[in-house]
N, C-alpha and C positions, 0 to 999 in steps of 0.2 A: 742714917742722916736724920737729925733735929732740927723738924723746920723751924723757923724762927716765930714767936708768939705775938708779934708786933711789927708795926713799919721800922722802929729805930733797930732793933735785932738783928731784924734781916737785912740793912744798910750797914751795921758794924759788923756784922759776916762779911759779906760785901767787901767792904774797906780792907779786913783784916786780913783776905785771902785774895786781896788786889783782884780782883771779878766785878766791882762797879761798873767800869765801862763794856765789859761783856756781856754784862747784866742789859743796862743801857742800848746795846746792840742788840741783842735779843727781843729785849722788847720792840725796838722800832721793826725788825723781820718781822714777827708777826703781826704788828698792826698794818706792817706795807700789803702782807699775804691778804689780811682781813679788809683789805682797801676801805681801813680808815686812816684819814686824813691827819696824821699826829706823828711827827717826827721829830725827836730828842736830840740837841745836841750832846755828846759823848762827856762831856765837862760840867752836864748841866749839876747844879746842885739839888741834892734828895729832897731839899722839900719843894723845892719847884717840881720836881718828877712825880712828886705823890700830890700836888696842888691840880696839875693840868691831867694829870693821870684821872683824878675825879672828876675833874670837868667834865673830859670825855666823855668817861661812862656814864654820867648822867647827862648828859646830850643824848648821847645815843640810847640809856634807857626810855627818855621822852619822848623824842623826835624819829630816831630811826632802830625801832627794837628788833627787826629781823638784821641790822648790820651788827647789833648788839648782843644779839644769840650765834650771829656767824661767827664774831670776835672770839667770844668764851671757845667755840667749837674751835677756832687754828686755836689758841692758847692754851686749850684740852684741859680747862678748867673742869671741874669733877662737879657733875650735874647736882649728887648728893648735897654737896657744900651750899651751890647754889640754893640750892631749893630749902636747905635747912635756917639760910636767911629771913629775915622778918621784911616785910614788903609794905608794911605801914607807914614807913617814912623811907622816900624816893632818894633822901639826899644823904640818910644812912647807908640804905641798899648801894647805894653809886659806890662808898664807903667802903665798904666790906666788898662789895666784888673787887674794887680797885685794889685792894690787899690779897684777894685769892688771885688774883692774875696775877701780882708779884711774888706771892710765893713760889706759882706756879713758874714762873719764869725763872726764879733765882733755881728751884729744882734741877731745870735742864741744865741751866750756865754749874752749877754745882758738878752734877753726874757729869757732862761733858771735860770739865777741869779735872776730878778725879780717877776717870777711867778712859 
């Protein structure tokens, strides 16, 4: 599997192997698991999902950062990746975590669909 290098990549994956809305599912499971407060409708459109999807994270980097370290842990975001990020600008970081969590989601909705 070739993760995708971007948000639009990995939404035209998405699209093209009809997995958006499982994608979309996925994610709200684990944000329900991580009991944070952020529930997708299944229709929504990708840039509204990567608009509020960064909100989140950077709410929850500010405001509440053990609900934001729980989060990354259900969505089994790879501490490496994390930690390889630049923490100088909050509202890049939000940024970039918000795209390893989609990769990391579109991964399971992927493996799940192919095997």
């Amino acid at each position: 599997m070739q993760l995708p290098t971007t948000f639009n990549n990995l939404i035209e994956e998405a699209n093209r192997l009809n997995l958006y809305k499982k994608l979309v599912k996925q994610i709200n499971k684990d944000f329900l698991y991580a009991n944070v407060d952020l529930d997708f409708h299944e229709d929504i459109l990708p840039s509204s999902l990567k608009i509020m999807l960064h909100e989140t994270v950077y709410k929850l980097i500010q405001e509440k950062f053990a609900d934001y370290l729980n989060l990354l842990y259900i969505v089994d975001v790879s501490e490496k990746a994390v930690k390889a990020l630049s923490g100088d600008d909050v509202v890049k970081l939000a940024e970039n975590v918000s795209f390893l969590i989609l990769k990391r989601e579109w991964q399971k909705v992927w493996f799940r669909n192919c095997y």
